[in-house]
N, C-alpha and C positions, 0 to 999 in steps of 0.2 A: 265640347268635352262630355265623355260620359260619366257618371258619378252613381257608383252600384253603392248602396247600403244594407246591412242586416242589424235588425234586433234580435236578441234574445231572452230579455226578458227575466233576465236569472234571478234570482233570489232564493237562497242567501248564496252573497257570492263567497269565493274563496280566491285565492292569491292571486292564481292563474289565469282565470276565467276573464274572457274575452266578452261585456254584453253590450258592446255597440263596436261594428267595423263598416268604415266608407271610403272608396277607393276611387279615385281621380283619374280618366286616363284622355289622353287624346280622341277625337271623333275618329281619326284617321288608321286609330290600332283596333278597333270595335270586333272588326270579322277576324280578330288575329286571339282574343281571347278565347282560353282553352276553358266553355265552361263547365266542365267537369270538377276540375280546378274550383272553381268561383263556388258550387255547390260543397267542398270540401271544407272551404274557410269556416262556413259556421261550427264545425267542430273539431277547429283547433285552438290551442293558445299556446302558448310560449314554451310552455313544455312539451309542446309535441315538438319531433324532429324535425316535420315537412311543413311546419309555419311560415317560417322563411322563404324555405323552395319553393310554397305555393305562392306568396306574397311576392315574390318578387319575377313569376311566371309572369306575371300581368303585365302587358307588353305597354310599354310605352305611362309605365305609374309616376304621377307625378305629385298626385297628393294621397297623405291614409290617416282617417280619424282612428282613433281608439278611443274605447271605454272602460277601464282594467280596473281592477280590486285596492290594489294598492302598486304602487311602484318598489319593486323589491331587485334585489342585485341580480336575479337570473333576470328579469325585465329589461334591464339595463343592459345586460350581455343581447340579451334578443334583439332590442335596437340597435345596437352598434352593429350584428349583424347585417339587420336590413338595410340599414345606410351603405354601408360598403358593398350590399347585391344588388341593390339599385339605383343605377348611377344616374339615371332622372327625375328622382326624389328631388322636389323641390322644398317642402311641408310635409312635416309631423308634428301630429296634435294630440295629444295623449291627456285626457282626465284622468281620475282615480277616483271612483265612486260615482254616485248621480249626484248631478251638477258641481263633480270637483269636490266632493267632501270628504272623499280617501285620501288614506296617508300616502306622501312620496318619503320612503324609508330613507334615514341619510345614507347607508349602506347603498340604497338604489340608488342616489342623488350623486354619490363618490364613488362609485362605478363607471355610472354614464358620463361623469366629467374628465375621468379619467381615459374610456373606450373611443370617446369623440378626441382629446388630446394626443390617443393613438394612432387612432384614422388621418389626424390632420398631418402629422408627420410623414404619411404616404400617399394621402392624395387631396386635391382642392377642390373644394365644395363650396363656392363664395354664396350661394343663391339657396344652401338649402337656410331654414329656420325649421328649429324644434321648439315646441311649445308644450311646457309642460303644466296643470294645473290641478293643484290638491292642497292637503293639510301637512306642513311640516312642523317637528317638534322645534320650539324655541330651546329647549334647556342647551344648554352648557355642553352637558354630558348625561350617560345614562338616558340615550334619545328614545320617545317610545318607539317598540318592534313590533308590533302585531296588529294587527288589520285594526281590531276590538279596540281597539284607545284613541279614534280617530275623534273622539267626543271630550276629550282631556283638553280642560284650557291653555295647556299648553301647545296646544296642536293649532297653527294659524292658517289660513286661507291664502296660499301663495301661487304667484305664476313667476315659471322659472323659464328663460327662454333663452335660447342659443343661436347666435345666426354663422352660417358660416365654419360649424365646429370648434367656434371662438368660446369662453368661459359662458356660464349662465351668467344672466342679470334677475335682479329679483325681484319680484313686485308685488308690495304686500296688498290682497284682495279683499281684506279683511272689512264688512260693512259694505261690501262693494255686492252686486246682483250677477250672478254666473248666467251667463245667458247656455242653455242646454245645446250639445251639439249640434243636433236635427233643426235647433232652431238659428243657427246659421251666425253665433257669433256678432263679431263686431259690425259687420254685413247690416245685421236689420237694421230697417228704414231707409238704405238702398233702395230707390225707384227700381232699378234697373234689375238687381237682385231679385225684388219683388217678383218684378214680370216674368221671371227665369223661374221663377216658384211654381208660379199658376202655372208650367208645363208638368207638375210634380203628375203621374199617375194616378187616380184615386183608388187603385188596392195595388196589393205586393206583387208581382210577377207578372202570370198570364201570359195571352201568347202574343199580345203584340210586348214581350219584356224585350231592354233592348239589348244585353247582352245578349240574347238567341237563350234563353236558358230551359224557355217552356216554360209551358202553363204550371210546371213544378217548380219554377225558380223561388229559392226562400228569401231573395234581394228584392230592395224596391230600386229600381234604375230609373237614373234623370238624365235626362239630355239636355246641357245647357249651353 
């Protein structure tokens, strides 16, 4: 498999903003990715119109990280998007914030429950899982909305996951240690994981990158 990554580094983020994207595809589609495309990704997000179209150009996608601001209801519409344009999406993994400490808005949360309960109604997805990981409000009612309140104790540490386009299950994370995307999740301490690491690159692109991007590519690519 090949696995393209970009940072960007943002701060301060804002809604929209995309600052971590890593895309999964078979060894087998490699000479098929258009990378022109792949250099476009870093400056989109979810409000751009060609997020999608470029995200799901990527031939043969079967997994995609994100790292977004907060989870909000246009986010929610963008995902259910990409799930229905890429029918070999197996995994989606969406933080909110660095290490998960951004809001997932309940508007975002009742959106995407709802967008996935509409896709399931037209088609079957038994293999993908979504995973979603941030701070939602406990209250009642009057839930917080804005990026800025992600530091309210009422704001908890949760992983919402879906498999299948079946309801979330919830898991509160609270106390618990978010392992960082780049640092590969549930995975460490995998032997085997490990050894697939030390093929990592040690700088971003260049010209042996394996997408073909050139020595101008803004991805670090891993062949695993």
């Amino acid at each position: 498999m090949l696995v393209v990554e970009y940072n960007k580094h943002l701060t301060p983020l804002t809604e929209a903003q995309i600052t971590d994207i890593s895309l999964t595809v078979p060894r087998s589609e490699i000479a098929s990715i258009d990378c022109h495309k792949i250099r476009e990704l870093r400056d989109l997000d979810e409000r751009t119109p060609e997020f999608v179209d470029h995200v799901s150009s990527v031939p043969g996608l079967q997994k995609i990280q994100l790292v977004i601001a907060c989870l909000t209801g246009s986010w929610a519409d963008t995902l259910c998007s990409l799930i229905q344009a890429c029918p070999t999406l197996v995994n989606i993994t969406l933080d909110t914030g660095e290490g998960g400490e951004g809001l997932l808005l309940e508007e975002g949360i009742q959106s995407l429950q709802d967008g996935l309960q509409t896709l399931k109604e037209s088609q079957s997805r038994p293999h993908l899982t979504l995973t979603l990981t941030g701070r939602r409000c406990g209250k009642d009612s009057d839930h917080c909305a804005a990026p800025e309140d992600w530091e309210r104790s009422c704001n908890h540490r949760v992983q919402l996951q879906s498999r299948g386009l079946e309801e979330f299950t919830h898991t509160l994370l609270e106390g618990l240690t978010h392992t960082p995307l780049e640092e590969g999740g549930a995975e460490e301490g995998d032997k085997e994981v490990e050894e697939r690491r030390s093929l990592l690159y040690p700088q971003q692109g260049g010209k042996d990158c394996l997408c073909r991007c050139g020595k101008d590519c803004p991805f670090r690519c891993v062949l695993l």
